[in-house]
C-alpha positions in Angstrom: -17.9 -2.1 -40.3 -17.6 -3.2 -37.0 -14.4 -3.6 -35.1 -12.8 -4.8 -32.4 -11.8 -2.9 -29.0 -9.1 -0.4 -29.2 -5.6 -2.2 -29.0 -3.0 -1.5 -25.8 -0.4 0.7 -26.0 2.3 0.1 -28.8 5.0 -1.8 -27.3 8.4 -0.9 -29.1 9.9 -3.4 -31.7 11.5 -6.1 -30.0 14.1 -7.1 -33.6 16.5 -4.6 -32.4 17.3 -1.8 -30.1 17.5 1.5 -31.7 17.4 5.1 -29.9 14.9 7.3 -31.0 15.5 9.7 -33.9 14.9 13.2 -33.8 11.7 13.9 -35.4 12.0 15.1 -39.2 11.9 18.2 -39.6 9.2 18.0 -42.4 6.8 16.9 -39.3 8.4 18.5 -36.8 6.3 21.6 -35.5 7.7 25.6 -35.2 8.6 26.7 -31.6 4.9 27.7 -30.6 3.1 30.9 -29.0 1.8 28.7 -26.1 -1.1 30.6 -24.3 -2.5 30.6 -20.6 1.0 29.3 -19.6 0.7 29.0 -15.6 3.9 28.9 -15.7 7.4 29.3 -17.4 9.1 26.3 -18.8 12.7 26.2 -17.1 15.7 24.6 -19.1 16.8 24.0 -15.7 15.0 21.6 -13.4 16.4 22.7 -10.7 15.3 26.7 -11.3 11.6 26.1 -11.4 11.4 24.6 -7.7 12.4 28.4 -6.8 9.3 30.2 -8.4 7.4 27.3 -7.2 6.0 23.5 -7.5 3.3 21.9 -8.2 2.7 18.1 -8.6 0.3 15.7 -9.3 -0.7 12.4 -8.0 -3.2 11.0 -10.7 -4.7 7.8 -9.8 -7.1 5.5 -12.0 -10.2 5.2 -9.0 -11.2 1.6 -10.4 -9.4 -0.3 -7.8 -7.7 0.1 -4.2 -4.0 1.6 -4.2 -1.3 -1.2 -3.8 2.4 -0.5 -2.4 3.8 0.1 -4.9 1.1 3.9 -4.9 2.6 4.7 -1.4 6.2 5.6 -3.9 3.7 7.2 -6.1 2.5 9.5 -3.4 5.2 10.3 -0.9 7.3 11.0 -4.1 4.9 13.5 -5.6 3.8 15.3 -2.4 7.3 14.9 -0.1 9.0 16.8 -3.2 6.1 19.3 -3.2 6.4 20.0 0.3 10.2 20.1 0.6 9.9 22.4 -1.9 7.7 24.7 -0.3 5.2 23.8 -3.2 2.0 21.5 -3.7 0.2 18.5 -4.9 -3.2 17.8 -6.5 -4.9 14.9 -5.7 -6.0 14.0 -9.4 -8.8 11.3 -10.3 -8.1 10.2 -13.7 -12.0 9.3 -14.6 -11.7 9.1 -17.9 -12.7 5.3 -18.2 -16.0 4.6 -16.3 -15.3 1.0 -16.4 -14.7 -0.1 -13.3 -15.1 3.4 -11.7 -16.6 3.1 -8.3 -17.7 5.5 -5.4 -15.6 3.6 -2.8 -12.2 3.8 -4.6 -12.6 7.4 -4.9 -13.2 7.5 -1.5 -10.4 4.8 -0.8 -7.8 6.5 -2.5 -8.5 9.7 -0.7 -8.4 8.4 2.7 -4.8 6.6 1.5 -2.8 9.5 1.0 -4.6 11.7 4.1 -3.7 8.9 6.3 0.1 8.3 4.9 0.1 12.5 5.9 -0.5 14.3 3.4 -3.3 17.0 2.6 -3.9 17.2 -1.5 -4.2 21.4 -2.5 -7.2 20.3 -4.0 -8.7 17.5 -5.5 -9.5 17.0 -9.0 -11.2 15.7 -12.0 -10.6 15.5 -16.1 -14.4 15.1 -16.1 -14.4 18.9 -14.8 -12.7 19.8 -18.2 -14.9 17.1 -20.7 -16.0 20.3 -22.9 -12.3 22.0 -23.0 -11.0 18.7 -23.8 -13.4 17.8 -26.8 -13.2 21.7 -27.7 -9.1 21.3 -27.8 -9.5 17.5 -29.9 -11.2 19.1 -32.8 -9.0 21.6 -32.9 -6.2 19.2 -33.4 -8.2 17.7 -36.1 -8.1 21.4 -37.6 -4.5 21.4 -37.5 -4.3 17.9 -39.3 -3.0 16.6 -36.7 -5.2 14.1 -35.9 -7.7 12.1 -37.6 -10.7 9.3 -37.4 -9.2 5.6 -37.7 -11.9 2.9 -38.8 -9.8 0.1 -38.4 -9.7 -3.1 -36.2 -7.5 -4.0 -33.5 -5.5 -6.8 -35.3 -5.0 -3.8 -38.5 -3.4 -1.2 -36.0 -1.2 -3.8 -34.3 0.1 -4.4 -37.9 0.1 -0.8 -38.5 2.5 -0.8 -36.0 5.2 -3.3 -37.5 3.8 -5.8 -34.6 1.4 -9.1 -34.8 1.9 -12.2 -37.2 5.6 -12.3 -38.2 6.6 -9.3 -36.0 9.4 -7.4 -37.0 7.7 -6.1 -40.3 7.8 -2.2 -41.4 5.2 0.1 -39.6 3.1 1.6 -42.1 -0.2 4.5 -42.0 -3.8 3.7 -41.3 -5.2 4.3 -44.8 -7.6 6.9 -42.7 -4.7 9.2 -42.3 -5.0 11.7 -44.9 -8.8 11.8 -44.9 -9.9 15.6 -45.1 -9.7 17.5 -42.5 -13.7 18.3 -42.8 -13.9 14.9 -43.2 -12.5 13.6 -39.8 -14.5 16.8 -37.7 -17.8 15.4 -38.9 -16.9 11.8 -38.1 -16.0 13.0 -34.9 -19.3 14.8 -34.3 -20.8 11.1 -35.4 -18.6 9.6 -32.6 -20.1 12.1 -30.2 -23.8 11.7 -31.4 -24.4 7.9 -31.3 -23.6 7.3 -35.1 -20.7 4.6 -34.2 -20.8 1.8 -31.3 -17.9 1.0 -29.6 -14.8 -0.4 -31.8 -16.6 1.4 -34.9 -14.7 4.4 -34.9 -11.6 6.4 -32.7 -9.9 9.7 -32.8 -6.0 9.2 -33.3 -3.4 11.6 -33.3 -1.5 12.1 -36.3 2.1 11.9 -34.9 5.2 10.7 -36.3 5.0 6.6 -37.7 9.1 7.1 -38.1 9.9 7.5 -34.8 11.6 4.8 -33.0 9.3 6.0 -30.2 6.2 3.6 -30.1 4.7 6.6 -28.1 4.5 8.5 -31.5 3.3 5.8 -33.5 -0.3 7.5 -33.9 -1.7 6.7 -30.1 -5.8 7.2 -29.6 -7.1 10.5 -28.5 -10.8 9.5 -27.9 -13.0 6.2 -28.1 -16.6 5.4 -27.9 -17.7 3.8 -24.6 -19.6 0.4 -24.5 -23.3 0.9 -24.0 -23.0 -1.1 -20.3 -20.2 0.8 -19.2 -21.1 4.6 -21.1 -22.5 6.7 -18.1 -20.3 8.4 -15.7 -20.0 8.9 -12.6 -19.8 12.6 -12.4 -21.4 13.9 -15.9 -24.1 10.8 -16.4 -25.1 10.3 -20.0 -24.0 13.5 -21.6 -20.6 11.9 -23.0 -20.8 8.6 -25.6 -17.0 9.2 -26.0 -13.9 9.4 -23.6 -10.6 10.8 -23.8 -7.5 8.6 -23.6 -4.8 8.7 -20.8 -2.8 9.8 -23.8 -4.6 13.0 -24.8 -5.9 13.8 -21.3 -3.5 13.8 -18.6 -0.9 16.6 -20.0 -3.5 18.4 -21.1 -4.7 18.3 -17.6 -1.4 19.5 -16.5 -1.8 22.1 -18.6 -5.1 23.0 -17.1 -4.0 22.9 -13.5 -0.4 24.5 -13.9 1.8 21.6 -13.2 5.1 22.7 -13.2 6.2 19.1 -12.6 4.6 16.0 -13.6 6.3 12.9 -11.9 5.5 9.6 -12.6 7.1 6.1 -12.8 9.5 4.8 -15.9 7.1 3.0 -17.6 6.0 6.5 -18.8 9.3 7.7 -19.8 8.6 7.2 -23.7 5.2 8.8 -23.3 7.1 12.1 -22.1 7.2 12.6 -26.0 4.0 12.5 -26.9 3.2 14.4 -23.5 5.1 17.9 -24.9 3.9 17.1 -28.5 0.2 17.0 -27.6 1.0 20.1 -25.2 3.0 22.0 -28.3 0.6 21.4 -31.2 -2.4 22.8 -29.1 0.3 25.3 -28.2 -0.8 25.3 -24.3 1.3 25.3 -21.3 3.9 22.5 -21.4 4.4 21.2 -17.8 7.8 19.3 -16.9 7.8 15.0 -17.0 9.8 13.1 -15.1 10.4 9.8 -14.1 11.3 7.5 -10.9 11.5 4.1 -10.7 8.0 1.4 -9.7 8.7 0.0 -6.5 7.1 -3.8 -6.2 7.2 -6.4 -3.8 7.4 -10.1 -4.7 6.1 -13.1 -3.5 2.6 -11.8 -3.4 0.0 -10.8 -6.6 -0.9 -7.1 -6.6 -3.6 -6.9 -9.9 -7.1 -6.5 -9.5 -8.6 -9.3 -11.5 -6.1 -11.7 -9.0 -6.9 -10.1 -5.8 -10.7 -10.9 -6.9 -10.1 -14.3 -7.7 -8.3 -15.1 -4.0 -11.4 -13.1 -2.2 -14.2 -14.8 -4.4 -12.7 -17.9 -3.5 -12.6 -17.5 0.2 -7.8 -17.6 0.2 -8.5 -14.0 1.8 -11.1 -11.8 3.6 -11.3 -8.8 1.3 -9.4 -6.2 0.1 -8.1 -5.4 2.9 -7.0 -8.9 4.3 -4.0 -8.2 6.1 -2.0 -11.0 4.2 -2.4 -8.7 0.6 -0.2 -5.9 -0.1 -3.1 -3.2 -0.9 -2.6 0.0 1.2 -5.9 -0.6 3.0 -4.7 -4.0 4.1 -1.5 -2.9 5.2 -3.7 -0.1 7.1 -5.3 -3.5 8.9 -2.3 -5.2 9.6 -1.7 -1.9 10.9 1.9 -1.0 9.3 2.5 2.4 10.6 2.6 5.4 7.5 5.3 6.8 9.2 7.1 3.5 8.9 5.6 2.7 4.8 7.5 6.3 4.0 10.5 5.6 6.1 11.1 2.5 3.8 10.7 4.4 0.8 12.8 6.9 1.5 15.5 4.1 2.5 15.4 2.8 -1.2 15.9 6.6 -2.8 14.6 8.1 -5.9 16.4 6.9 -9.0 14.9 5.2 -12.4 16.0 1.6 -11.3 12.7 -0.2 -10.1 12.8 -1.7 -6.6 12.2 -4.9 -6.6 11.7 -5.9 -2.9 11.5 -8.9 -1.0 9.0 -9.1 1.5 11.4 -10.2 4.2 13.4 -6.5 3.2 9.9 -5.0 4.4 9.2 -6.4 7.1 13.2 -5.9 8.4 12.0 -2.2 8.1 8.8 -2.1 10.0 10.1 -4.2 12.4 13.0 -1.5 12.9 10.6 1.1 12.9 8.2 -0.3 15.5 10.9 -0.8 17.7 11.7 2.4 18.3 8.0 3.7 18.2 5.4 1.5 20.2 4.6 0.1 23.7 5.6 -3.2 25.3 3.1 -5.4 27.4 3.5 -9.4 28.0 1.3 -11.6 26.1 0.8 -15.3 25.7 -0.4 -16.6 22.6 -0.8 -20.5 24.0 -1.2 -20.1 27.7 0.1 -23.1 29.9 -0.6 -22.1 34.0 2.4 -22.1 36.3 1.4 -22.4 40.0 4.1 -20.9 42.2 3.4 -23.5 45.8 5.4 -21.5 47.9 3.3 -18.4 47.7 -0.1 -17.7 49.6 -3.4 -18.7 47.8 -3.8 -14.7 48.1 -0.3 -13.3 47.2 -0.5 -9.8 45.4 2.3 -7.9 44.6 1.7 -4.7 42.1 5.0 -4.9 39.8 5.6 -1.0 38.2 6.5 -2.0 34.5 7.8 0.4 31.9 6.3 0.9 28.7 9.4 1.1 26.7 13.1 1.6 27.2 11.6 5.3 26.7 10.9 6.6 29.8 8.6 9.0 28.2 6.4 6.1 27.4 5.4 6.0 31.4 5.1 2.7 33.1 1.7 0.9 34.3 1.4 -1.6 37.6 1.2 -5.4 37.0 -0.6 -8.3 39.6 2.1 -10.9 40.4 0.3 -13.6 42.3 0.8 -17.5 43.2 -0.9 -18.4 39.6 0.7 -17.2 36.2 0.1 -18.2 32.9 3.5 -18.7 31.3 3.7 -19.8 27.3 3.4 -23.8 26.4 6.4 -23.7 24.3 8.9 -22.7 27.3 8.3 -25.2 29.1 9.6 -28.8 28.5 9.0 -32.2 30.2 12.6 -33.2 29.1 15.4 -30.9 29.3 18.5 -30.4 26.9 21.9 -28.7 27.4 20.5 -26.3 24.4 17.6 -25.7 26.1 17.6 -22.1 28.2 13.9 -22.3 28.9 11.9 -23.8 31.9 12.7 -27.6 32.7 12.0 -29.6 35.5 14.5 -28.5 38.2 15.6 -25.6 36.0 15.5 -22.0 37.2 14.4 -19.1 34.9 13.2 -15.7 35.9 10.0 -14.1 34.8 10.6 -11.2 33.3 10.1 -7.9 35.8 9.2 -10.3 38.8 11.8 -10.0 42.2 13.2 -13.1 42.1 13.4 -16.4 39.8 11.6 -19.8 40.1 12.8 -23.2 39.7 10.1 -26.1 38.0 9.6 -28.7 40.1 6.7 -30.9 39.2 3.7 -31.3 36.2 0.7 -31.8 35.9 -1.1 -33.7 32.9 -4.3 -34.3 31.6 -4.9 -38.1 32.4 -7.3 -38.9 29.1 -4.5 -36.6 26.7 -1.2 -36.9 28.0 -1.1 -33.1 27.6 0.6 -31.1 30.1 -1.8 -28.4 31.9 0.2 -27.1 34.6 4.0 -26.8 36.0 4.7 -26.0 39.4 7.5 -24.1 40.9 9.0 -22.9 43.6 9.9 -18.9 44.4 13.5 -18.3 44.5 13.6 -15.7 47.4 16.6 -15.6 49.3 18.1 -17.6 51.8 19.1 -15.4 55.1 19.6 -12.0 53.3 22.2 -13.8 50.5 22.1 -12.9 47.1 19.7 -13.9 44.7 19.5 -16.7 42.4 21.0 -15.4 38.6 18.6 -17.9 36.1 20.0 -17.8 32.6 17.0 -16.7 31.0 13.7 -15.0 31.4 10.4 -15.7 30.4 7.1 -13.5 30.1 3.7 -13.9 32.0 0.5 -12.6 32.7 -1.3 -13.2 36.4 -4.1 -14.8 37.2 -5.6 -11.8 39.2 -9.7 -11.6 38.1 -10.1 -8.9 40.9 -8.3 -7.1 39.0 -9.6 -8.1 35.7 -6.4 -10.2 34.4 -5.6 -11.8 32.1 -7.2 -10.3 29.2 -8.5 -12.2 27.0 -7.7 -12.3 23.0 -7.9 -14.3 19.8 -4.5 -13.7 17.8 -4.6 -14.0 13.9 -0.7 -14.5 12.8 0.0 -13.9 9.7 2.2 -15.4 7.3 2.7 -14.9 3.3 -0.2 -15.9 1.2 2.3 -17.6 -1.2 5.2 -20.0 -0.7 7.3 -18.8 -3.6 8.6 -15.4 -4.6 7.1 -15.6 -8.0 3.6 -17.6 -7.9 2.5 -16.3 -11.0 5.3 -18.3 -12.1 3.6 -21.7 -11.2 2.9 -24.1 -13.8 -0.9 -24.7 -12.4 -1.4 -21.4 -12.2 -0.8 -18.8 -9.3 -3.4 -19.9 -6.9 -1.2 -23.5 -6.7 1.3 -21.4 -4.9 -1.0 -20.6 -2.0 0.4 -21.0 1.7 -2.1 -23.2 4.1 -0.6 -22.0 7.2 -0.4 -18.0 5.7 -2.9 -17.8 8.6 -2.4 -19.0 11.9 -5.5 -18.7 14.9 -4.8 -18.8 18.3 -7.9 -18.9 20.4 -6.8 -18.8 23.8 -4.3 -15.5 24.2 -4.1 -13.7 27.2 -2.3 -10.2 27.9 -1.6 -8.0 30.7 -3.9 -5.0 32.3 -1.5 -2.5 30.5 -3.5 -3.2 27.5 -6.6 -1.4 28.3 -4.2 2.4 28.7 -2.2 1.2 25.5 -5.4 1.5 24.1 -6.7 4.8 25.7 -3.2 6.5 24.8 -3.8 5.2 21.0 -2.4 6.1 18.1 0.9 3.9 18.4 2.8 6.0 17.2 0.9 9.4 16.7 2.2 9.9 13.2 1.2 10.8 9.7 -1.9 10.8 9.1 -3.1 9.3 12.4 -1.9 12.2 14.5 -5.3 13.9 14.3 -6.8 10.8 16.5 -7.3 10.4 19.9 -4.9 11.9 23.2 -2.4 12.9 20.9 -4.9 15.2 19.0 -6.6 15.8 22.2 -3.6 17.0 23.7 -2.9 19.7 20.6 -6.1 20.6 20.0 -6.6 20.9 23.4 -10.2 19.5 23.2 -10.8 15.7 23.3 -14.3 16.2 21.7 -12.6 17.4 18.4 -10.6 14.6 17.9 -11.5 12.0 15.7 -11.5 8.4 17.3 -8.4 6.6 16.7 -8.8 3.2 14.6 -8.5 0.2 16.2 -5.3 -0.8 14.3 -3.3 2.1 15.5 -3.6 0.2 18.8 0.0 -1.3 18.3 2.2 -2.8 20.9 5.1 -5.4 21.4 4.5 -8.3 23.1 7.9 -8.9 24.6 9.4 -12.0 22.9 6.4 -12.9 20.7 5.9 -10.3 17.9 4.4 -6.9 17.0 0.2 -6.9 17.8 -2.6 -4.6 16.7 -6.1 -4.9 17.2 -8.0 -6.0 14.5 -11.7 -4.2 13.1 -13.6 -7.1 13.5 -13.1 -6.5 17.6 -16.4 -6.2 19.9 -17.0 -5.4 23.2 -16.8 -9.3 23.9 -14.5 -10.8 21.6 -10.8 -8.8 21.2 -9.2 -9.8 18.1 -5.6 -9.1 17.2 -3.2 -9.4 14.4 0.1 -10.0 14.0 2.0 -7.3 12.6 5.2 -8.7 12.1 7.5 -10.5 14.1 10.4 -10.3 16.7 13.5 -10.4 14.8 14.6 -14.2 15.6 17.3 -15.1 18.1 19.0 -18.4 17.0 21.4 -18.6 19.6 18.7 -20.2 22.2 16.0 -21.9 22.2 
């Protein structure tokens, strides 16, 4: 008889809440003599981190990590290592659907670069033999059996489909001989059954309130397109479940404790059944709470749909919330663990704005990274009362952080100032550049005061202000302008301005829910979540922000450039930084990175986040 694919995970009955009941005592199993324990069980959670811990981070490698992962990871290794313990860097192959090279690959390079270093890293695939050897001897036990049935059947098994609510009742399979079920399973094994023909379930406890018990799948046969593997080829037409695998897998590696989010809190049954009825090492579950971010779409199949439809680059597109594209838009690690650790470790789930986020980067990049001037739409100021061949070489700091250094700046009679501080008709709640209105520029001696335009005589457009210097007059004071704007110098002899294309980013969706919208979630798209400015020009300090690089030498990207240079104390050792560690401030515009897609001719940045807005001026 052919069947259908193996149904999800039993959902619990949604009639009525009811706690689960303790497991009858006519199925429930004797206190067991568990062998190759790696370690003792401790009653007391708190007693095992002093003869050690060992974690687990066990990620599915068919897709890329999303932020929700970083949780994931700084939980399970931070709690290794402030506990003097460890963490395994688990690939859960058991599905080869959708498996690829470069998420294992990926995934690896995510949690090296958010700073952490897995003990080892390993594989279920490693233990296929142990795993089919340990499933037939459930099957000797009678505690598990081969299920026949189709998906629609099981869901009904299971009180759910048509007219919900109904009693759960056995799969008439479950009390075939136990002679009976090890030769079927051999048949599984050797080709006898295609996929949906056949599956191993575990013969648990259909009573329980626990939907975890209600019989979950140990093994099922893998489609003939999807059957080879990665790592062991064609030797395997079958594949462990999630279910039977990954605390057996504990087991295997001596996880004392296996943390993972809430949605798996019901499975921590199952997890010590499977564990006692083999009578192996039983490893500690617990749970935290998911962490997600809303007002953007984190599944695969939706992230496709947006790249294959040209709403986003790739993956990595700096407007998705993948950690490869955060890597691009060049968040900091340090500052992805610093918010997590603001939001703590409980069982609620964090459900986070993005706004929330970006207040935390933005907090964190203020205390960590470079300042330079930039102008994203460059209008040129001409200063009359200077010489055509004024220089003056203005020593600017870094940062407030005099350990950041300070770099020298041309000043000269031309400046590029940016369009939108300057207007043609001034307004008492204007504190910007005016005609007749004094401002300084931000680091020069002394102020200026506009005092005539230029504009373009076919567009109207304005393309240059000029301005008198404010030095002054017979050794008085000087001028005090209201406000100050930034520059950059016309100064090509000393190679300035530098020239850039800025990609500012803004969400991909207008709505904190677009899965929410009625024609569908790609009518929630934002046409200006990218905006392109051409014509960007920044100051000379650039080029030694970027031989300094990493911004800030943290996590995982301390082992780049200077910094790792400077430890190592050999620059040919350390790795080249990547260009989105080149991170800076541009004073009164945002936080800037450079973007991958840079080449020798053509600098490309990305907006990071940016400036916290003042609306007290314009």
């Amino acid at each position: 008889m052919e069947t259908e694919n193996l149904p999800a995970r039993p959902k619990a009955p949604k009639a009525k809440k009811e706690k689960a009941p303790k497991q009858p005592k006519s199925l429930a199993a004797p206190k067991p003599k568990r062998t190759g324990a790696a370690r003792p069980v401790a009653a007391d959670p708190e007693s095992i981190f002093k003869v050690g811990f060992l974690s687990d981070f066990p990620p599915e490698p068919n897709g890329f990590l999303r932020i929700g992962h970083s949780k994931a990871i700084a939980i399970n290794f931070g709690f290794a290592k402030y506990h003097n313990g460890e963490t395994n860097l688990r690939f859960d192959d058991t599905n080869p659907k959708g498996e690829e090279e470069q998420y294992f690959v990926a995934i690896e390079e995510m949690v090296k670069w958010l700073g952490f270093e897995p003990e080892r890293v390993t594989y279920p695939s490693d233990h296929f033999d142990r795993l089919y050897g340990l499933a037939e001897a459930l099957i000797e036990k009678d505690r598990a059996y081969i299920c026949h049935c189709t998906k629609p059947k099981i869901t009904a098994q299971r009180g759910g489909g048509e007219g919900e609510g109904k009693p759960r009742f056995a799969c008439p399979h479950r009390d075939r001989p136990i002679a009976e079920s090890i030769t079927e399973f051999r048949a599984m094994r050797d080709g006898k059954y295609e996929a949906g023909e056949a599956a191993l379930r575990m013969k648990q406890n259909l009573e329980d309130g626990n939907p975890q018990m209600w019989d979950l799948f140990a093994y099922r046969i893998a489609d003939e397109e999807h059957r080879r593997h990665h790592r062991t080829g064609d030797k395997w037409r079958i594949y462990p479940t999630y279910d039977f695998t990954h605390c057996l897998c504990d087991s295997f590696e001596g996880i004392t404790h296996s943390l993972c989010t809430t949605e798996f809190e019901l499975s921590r049954v199952s997890y010590e059944w499977l564990c006692d009825e083999l009578e192996v090492y039983r490893p500690m579950q617990r749970e935290f709470g998911r962490l997600k971010v809303s007002g953007t779409v984190l599944s695969k199949r939706k992230i496709i749909e947006l790249i294959d439809k040209g709403h986003v680059r790739a993956w990595d597109d700096p407007r998705l919330y993948t950690l490869i594209a955060l890597r691009r838009r060049s968040i900091p690690p340090g500052a992805i663990l610093s918010f997590v650790s603001e939001l703590g470790v409980t069982k609620a789930p964090s459900n986070i704005e993005i706004t929330r986020f970006e207040t935390s980067i933005r907090r964190y990049l203020e205390m960590t990274v470079p300042r330079l001037m930039l102008v994203l739409e460059p209008l040129l100021l001409v200063i009359d009362d200077l010489d055509d061949d004024h220089l003056e070489m203005i020593d600017v700091p870094f940062s407030k952080d005099p350990t950041y250094g300070s770099h020298l700046i041309p000043f000269t009679k031309n400046v590029y100032i940016e369009r939108s501080d300057f207007r043609e008709v001034d307004s008492e709640d204007y504190f910007r550049l005016a005609p007749g209105k004094t401002v300084g520029l931000l680091k020069a001696p002394f102020p200026i005061t506009a005092t005539s335009f230029d504009k373009d005589p076919v567009t109207e457009a304005i393309i240059a202000v000029h301005a008198k210097y404010e030095r002054p007059v017979d050794g008085g004071p000087p001028k005090k302008p209201r406000s100050f704007i930034h520059w950059v110098a016309s100064a090509p002899a000393h190679n300035s301005p530098i020239k850039a294309a800025i990609r500012a980013f803004n969400p991909l969706f207008k709505s904190d829910n677009p899965a929410a919208h009625p024609d569908g979630f790609l009518a929630d798209i934002n046409p200006d979540s990218e905006q392109i400015y051409p014509d960007a020009m920044i100051e000379i300090g650039f080029e030694e922000i970027r031989r300094r690089a990493p911004w800030p030498a943290e996590a995982g990207e301390k082992s780049t450039g200077i910094a790792a240079s400077a430890t190592n104390g050999d620059e040919s050792t350390a790795a080249e930084p990547r260009p989105e560690t080149v991170r800076f401030q541009g004073m009164r515009v945002a936080y800037f990175c450079v973007d991958r897609e840079t080449t020798d001719d053509h600098l490309i940045l990305n907006r990071i986040v940016s400036l916290k807005e003042d609306t007290g001026k314009e």
